[in-house]
TIMIDREN-521758 format. One line per 4 residues: number of its first residue (from 1); for each residue x negated, y, z negated of N, C-alpha, C, O. Coordinates in steps of 0.05 Angstrom, whole numbers. Atoms other than C-alpha are relative to their C-alpha. Example, Ala and Ser with C-alpha at 12.3 -4.5 7.8 and 13.67 -1.06 7.14 Angstrom:
1> -18/-24/0/-246/-90/-156/-18/24/0/-39/24/-13 ~ 16/-24/1/-273/-21/-143/15/22/-14/5/44/-18
//
This chain:
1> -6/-2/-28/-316/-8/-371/25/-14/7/27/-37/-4 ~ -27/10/-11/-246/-25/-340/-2/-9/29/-16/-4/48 ~ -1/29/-27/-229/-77/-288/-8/20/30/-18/11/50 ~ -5/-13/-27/-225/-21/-236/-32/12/1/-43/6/23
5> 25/-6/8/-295/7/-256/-18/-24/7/-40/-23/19 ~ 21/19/-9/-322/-56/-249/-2/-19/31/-18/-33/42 ~ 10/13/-27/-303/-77/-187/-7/23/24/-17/17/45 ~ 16/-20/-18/-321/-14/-150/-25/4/-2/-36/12/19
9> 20/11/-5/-385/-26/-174/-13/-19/8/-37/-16/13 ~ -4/19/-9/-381/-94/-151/4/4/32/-11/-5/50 ~ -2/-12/-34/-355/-64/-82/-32/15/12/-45/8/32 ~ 27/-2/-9/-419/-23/-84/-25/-12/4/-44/-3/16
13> 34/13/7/-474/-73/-101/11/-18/35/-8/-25/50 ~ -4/22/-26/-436/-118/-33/-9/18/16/-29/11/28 ~ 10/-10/-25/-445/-62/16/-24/7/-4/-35/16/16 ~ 31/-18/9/-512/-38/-14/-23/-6/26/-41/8/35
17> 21/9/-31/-548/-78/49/8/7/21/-10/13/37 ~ -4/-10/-27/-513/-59/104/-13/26/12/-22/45/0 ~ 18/-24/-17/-544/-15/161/15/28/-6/39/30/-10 ~ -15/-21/4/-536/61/151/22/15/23/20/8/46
21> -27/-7/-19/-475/95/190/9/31/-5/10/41/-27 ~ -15/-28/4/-448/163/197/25/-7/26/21/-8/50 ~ -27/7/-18/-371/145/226/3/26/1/-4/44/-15 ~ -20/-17/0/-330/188/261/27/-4/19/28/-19/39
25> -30/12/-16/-257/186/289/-4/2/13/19/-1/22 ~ 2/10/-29/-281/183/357/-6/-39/-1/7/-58/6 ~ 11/29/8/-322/119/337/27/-14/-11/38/-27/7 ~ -21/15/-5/-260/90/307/25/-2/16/42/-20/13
29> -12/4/-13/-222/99/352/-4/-12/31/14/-19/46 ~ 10/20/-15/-257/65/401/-6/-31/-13/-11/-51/1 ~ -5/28/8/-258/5/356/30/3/-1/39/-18/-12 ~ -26/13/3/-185/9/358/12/-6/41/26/-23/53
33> 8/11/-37/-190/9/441/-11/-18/2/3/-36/12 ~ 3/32/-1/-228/-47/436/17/-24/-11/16/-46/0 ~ -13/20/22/-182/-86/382/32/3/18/43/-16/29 ~ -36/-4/-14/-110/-62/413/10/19/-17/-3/20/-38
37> -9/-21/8/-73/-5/389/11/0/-31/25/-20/-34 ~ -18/5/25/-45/3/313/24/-6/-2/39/8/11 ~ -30/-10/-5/23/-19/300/0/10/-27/-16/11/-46 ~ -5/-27/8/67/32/273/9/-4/-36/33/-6/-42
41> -2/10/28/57/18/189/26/14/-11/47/4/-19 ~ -26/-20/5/99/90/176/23/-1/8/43/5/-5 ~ -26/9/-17/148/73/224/16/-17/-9/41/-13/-8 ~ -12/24/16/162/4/189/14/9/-23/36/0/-31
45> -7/-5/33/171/36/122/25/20/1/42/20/-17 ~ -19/-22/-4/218/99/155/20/-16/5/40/-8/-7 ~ -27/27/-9/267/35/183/-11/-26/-3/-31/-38/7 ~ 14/28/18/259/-26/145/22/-13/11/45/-5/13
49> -10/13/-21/275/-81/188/32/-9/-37/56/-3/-33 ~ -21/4/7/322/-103/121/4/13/-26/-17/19/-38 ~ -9/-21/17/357/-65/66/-7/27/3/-23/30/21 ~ 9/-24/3/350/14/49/-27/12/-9/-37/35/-5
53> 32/1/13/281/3/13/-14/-25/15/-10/-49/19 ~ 14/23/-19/230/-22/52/-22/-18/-21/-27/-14/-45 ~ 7/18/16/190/-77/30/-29/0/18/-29/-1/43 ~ 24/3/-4/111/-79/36/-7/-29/-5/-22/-28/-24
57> 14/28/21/94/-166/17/-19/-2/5/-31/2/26 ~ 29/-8/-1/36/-170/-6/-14/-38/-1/-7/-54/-18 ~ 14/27/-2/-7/-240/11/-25/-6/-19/-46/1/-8 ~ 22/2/17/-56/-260/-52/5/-26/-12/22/-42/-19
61> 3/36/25/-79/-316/-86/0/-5/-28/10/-22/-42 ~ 2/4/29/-103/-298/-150/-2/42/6/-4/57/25 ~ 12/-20/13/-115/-233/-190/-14/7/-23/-8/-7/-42 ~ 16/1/42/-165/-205/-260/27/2/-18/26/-8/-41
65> -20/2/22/-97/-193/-292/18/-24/0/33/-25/-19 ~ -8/30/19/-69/-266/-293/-8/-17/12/1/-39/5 ~ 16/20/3/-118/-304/-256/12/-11/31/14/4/51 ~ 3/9/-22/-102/-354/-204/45/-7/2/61/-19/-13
69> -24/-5/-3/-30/-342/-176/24/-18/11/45/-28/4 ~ -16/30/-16/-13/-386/-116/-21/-16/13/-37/-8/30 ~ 17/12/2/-46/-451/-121/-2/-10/34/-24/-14/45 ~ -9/16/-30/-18/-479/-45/-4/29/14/13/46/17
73> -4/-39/-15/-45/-410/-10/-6/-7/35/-28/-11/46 ~ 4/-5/-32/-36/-412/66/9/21/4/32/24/-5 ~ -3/-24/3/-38/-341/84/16/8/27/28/29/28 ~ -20/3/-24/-2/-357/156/24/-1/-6/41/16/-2
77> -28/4/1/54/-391/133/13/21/-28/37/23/-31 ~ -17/-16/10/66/-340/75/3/28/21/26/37/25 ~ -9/-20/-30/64/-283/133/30/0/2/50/14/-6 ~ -24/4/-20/110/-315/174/27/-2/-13/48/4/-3
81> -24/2/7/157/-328/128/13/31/-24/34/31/-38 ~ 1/-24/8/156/-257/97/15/19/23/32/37/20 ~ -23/-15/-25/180/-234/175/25/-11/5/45/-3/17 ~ -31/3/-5/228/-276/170/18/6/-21/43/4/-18
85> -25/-11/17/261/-255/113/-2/31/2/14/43/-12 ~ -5/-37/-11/253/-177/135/-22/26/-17/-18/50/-20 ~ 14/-18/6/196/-150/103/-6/23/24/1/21/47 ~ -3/-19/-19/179/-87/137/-35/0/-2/-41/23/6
89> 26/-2/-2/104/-94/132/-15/-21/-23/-2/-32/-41 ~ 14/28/11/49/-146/101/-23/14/-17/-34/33/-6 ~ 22/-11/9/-5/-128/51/-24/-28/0/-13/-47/-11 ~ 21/14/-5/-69/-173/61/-19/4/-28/-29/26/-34
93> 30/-12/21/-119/-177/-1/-22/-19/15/-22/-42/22 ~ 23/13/-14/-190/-183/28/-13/1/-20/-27/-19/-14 ~ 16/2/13/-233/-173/-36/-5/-25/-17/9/-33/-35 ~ 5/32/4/-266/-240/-50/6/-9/-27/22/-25/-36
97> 6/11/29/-290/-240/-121/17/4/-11/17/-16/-25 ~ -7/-11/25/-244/-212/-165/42/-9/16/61/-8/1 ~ -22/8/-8/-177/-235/-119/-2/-28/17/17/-44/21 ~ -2/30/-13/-198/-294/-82/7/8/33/16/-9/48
101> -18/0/-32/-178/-262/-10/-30/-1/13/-50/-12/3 ~ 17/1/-17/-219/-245/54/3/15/24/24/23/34 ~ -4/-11/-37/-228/-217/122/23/-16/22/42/-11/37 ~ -15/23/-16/-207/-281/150/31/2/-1/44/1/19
105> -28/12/-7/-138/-289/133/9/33/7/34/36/8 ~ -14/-22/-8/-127/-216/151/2/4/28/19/16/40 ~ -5/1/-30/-145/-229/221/13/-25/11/14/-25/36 ~ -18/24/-3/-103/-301/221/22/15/-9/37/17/11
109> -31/-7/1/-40/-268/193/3/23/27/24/23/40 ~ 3/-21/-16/-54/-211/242/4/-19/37/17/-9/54 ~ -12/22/-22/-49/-272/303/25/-2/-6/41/8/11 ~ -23/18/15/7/-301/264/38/14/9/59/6/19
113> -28/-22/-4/63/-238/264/-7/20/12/-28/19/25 ~ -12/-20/-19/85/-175/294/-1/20/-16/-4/41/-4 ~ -3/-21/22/88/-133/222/-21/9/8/-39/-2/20 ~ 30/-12/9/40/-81/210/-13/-6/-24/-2/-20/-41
117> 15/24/17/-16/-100/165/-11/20/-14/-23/36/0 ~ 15/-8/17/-43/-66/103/-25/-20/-13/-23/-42/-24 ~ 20/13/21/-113/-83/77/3/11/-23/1/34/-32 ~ 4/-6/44/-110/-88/0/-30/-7/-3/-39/-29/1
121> 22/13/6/-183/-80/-19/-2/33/-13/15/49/-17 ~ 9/-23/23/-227/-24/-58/-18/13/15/-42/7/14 ~ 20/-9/-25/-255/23/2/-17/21/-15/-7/42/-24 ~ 14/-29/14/-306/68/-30/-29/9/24/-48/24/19
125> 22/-18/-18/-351/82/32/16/-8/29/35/-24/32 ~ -23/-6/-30/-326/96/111/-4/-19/11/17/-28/23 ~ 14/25/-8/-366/37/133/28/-27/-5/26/-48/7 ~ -11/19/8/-303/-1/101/25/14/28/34/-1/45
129> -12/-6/-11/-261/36/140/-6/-8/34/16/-13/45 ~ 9/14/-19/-295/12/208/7/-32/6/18/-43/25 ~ -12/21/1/-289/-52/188/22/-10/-2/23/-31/12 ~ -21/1/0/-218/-55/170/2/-1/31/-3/-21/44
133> -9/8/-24/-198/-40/238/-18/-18/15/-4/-21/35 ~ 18/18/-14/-251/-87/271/11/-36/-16/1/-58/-12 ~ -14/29/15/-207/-145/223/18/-2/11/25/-24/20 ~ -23/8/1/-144/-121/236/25/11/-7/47/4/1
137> -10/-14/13/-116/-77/197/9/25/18/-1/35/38 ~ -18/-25/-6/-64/-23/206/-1/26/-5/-3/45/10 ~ -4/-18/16/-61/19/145/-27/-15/-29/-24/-36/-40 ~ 10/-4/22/-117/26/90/7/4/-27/30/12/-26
141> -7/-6/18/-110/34/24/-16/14/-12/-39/6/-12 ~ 27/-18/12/-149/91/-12/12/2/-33/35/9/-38 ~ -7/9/21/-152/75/-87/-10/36/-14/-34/44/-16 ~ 20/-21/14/-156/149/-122/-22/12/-21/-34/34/-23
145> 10/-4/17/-186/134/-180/-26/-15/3/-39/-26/-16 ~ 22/16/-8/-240/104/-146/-17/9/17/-34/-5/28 ~ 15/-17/-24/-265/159/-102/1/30/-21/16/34/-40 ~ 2/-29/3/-288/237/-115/17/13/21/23/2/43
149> -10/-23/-14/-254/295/-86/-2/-2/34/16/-4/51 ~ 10/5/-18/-293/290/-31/0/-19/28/4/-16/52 ~ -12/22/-14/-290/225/-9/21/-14/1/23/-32/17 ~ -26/-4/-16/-220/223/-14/9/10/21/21/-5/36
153> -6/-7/-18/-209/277/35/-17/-14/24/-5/-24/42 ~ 8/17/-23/-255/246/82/-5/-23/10/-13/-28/32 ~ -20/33/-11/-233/175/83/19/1/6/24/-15/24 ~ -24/-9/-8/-166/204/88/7/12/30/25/6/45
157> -8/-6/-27/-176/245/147/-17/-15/21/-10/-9/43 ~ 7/14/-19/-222/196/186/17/-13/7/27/-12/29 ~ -21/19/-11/-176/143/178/28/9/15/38/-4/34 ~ -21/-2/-19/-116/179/200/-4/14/27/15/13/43
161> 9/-10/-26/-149/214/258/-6/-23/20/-8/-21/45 ~ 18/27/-13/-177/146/278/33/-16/14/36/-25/37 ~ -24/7/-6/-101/123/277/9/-19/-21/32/-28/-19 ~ -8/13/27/-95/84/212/26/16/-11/35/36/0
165> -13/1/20/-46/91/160/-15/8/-25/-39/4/-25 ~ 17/1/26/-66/107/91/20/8/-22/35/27/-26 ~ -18/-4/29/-34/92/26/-14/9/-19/-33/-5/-26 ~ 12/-14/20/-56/136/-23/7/-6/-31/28/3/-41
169> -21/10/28/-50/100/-100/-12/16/-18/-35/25/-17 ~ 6/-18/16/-46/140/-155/15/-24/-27/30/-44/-29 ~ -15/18/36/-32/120/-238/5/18/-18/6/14/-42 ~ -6/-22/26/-16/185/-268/-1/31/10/-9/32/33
173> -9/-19/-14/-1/259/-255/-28/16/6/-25/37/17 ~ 27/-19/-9/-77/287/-245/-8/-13/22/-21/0/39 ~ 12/17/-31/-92/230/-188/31/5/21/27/7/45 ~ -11/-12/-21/-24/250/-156/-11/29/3/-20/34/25
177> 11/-26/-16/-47/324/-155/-21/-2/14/-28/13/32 ~ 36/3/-28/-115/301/-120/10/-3/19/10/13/38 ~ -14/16/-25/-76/255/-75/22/26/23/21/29/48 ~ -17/-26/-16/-21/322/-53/-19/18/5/-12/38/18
181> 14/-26/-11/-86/363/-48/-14/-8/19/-21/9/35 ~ 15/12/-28/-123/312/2/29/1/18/24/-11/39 ~ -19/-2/-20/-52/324/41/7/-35/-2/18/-40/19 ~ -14/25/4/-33/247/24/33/-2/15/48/16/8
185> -28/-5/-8/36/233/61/12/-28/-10/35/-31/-15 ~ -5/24/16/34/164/34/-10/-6/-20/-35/-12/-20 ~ 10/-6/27/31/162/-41/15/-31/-14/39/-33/-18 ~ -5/27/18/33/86/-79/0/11/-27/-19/24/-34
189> 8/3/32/42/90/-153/-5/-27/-15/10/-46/-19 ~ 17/42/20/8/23/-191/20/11/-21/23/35/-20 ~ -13/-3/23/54/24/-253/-15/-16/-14/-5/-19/-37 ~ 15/12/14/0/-19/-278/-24/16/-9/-42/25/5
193> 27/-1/9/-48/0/-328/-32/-11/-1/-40/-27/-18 ~ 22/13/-14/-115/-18/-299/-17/-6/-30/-32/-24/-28 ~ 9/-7/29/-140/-7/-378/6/-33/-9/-9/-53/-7 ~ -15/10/14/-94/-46/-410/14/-35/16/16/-57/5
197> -15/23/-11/-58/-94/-354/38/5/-9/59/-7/-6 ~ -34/-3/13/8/-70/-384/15/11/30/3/28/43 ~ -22/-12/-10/63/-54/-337/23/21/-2/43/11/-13 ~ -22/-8/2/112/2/-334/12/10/22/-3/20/38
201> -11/-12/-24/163/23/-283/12/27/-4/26/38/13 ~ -3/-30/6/172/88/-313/-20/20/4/-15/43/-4 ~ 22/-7/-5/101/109/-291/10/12/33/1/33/43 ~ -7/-5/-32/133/113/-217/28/23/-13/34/39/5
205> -38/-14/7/207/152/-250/-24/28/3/-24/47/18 ~ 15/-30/15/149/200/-284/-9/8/25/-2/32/29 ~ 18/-13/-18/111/212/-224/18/9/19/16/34/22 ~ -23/-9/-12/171/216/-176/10/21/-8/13/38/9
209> -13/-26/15/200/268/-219/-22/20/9/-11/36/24 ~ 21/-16/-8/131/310/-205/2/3/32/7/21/47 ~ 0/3/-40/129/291/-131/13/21/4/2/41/13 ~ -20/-15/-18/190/325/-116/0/25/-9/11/40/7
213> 4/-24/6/175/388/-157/-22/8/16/-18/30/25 ~ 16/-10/-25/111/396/-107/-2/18/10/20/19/21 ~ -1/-16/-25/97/451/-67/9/-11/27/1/-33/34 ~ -14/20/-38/134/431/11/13/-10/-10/4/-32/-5
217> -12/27/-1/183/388/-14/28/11/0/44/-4/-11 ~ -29/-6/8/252/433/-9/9/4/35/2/20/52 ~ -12/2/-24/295/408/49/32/-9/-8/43/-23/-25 ~ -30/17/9/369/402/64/10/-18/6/30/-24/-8
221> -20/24/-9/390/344/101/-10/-30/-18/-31/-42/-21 ~ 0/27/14/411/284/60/-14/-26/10/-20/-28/34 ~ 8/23/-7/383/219/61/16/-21/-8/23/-19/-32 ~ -21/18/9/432/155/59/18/14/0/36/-2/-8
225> -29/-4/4/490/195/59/-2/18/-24/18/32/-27 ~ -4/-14/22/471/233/-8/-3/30/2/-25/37/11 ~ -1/-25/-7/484/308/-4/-6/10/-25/-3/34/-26 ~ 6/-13/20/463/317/-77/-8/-5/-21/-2/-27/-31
229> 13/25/28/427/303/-139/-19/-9/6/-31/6/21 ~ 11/12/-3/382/258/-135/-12/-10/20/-35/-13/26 ~ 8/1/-38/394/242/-61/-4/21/14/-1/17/38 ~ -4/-23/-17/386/313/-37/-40/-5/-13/-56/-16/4
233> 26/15/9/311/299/-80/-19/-15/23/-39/-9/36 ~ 9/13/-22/301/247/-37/-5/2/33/-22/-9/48 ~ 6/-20/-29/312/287/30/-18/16/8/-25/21/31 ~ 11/-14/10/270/333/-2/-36/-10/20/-50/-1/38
237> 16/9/0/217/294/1/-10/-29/29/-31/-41/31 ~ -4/1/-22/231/262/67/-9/17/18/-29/15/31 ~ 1/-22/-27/238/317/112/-30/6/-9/-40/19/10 ~ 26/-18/3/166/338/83/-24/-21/5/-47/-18/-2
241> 23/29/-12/127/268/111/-1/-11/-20/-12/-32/-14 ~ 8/15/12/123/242/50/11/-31/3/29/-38/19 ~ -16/29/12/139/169/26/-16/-10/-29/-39/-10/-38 ~ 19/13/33/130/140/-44/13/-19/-3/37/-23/-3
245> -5/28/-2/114/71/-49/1/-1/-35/-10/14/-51 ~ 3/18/37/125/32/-124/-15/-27/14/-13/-41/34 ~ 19/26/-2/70/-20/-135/-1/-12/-34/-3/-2/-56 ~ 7/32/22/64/-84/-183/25/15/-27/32/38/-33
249> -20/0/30/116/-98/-249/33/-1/20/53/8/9 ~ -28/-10/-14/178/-98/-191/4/-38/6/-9/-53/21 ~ -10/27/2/215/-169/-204/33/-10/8/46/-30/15 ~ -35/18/-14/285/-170/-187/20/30/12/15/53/6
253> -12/-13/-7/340/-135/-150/7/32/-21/11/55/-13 ~ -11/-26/20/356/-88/-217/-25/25/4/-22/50/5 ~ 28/-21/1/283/-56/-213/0/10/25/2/35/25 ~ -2/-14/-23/282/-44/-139/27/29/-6/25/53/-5
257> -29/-26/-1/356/-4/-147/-8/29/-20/2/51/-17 ~ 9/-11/20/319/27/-208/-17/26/14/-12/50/12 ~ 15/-11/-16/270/53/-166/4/22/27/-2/43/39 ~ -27/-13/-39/310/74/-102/4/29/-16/-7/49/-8
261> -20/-17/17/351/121/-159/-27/21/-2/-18/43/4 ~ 10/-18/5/288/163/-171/-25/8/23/-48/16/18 ~ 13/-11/-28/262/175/-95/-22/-21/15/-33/-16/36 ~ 11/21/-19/226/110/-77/9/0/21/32/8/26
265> -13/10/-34/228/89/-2/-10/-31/6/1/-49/19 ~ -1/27/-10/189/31/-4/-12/-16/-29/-12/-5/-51 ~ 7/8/29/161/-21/-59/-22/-27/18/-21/-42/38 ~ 22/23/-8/96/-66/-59/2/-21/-19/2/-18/-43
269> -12/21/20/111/-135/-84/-24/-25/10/-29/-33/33 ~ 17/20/-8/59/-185/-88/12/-26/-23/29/-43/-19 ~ -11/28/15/65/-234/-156/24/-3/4/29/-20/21 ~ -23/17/-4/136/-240/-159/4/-19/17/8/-41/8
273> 7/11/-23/134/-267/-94/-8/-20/9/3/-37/23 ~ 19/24/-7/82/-310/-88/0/-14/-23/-20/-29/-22 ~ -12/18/24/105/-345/-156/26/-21/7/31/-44/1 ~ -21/19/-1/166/-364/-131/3/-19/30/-4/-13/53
277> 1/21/-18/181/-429/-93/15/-3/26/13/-20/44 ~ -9/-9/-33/225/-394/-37/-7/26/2/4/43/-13 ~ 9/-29/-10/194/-334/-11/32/16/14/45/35/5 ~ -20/-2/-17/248/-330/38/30/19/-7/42/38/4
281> -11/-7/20/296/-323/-19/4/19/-16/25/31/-21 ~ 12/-21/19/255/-279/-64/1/32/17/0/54/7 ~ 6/-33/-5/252/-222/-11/31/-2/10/35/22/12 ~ -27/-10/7/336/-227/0/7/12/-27/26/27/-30
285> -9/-2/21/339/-218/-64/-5/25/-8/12/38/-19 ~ 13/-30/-1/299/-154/-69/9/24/18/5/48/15 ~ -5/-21/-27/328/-124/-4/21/3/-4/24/27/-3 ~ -21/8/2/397/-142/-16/12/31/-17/8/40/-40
289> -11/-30/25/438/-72/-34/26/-9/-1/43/3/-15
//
């Protein structure tokens, strides 16, 4: 069994008590009338408050692939200082056991700043999806290899009917074709081997390269200024709603540019980050074209 296997069973044995529920986007969306309105996650990521590639920072303490990360974790003051160096949105990990996060600091960073707020956690029933917005949260994360057919498409379209966000992660080219057949418009690639723990950033080139061959994705107006190649690709895939995020193994200015070059828009950065002793620093350094 692999890490991801085991904590979705782990996700299941926690909700196993809760009362039964049949959600629907009316129902959440009256928890988001009660809570205050979503801010705009897609919006952030289409104009990133700094550089051309927007920046998702992601707030964690520890993780199963190297354990315990950042020992001094105040999940406020890394926020705040994440808006101030120009992230364009905040990722929150709430899953206790296996990352060390919580509910809590998702609704304290959520006081704290003004970004929109991704929950990082492992949603495999709608019930999670309720709660998210009743924390805090903006934009969901729907893990595909962690759901059926099924309940992909209909976590997908509750949440975005409800008014969520939803990043759709994929690790290889049969969980992107699920993810483009649930209509996904926001597509993460993990370049991490959930198996293995290995990293590659050629897992996002490979899949990018697929993306843009897609059905929908042939448009003409440039993006950045590029009228061709590569950048006409990326328009491509623009004009057609998408966005494709790069997640984990992304460490310095060369890998972001790396990334950009084969139709990224935005990139999810948690360890680097929260390793190093100026945050502030660490995301100029990433944004910086």
């Amino acid at each position: 069994m692999d890490i991801l296997q085991t904590i979705v069973q782990e996700k299941h044995r926690e909700i196993g008590d809760w009362p039964p529920s049949s959600l629907t986007s009316q129902l959440l969306r009256a928890a988001f009338e009660q809570r205050g309105r979503p801010r705009d996650f897609v919006g952030a990521l289409r104009h990133p408050r700094r550089g051309s590639v927007a920046l998702i920072a992601e707030i964690k303490r520890a993780s199963p692939s190297v354990g315990l990360i950042c020992p001094d974790f105040d999940p406020v003051r890394i926020a705040r200082a994440y808006e101030r160096a120009g992230a364009a949105c905040l990722s929150v990990l709430t899953d206790k056991k296996f990352f060390e996060g919580s509910l809590e600091s998702l609704r304290e960073v959520r006081a704290a700043v003004d970004l929109p707020l991704l929950r990082k956690d492992f949603i495999v029933d709608e019930r999670q999806i309720l709660e998210s917005i009743q924390w805090g949260a903006d934009a969901i994360l729907l893990i595909v290899a962690a759901l059926d057919d099924a309940r992909l498409r209909r976590f997908h379209r509750l949440a975005l009917d409800a008014g969520l966000a939803v990043l759709v992660e994929v690790h290889n080219e049969a969980e992107l074709d699920r993810a483009i057949e649930a209509d996904a418009r926001l597509i993460g690639v993990n370049n991490r081997d959930l198996r293995t723990f290995a990293v590659d950033l050629r897992v996002t080139e490979r899949l990018a390269q697929r993306l843009r061959s897609a059905p929908g994705l042939r448009a003409s107006a440039p993006r950045n200024g590029h009228a061709d190649g590569v950048g006409a690709d990326l328009a491509s895939d623009c004009a057609a709603g998408r966005i494709l995020v790069a997640e984990s193994g992304i460490r310095t200015r060369a890998d972001v540019a790396r990334l950009a070059r084969c139709g990224v828009q935005a990139i999810l950065v948690g360890e680097s980050l929260m390793r190093h002793p100026n945050l502030e620093e660490k995301v100029a350094e990433l944004l910086t074209d």
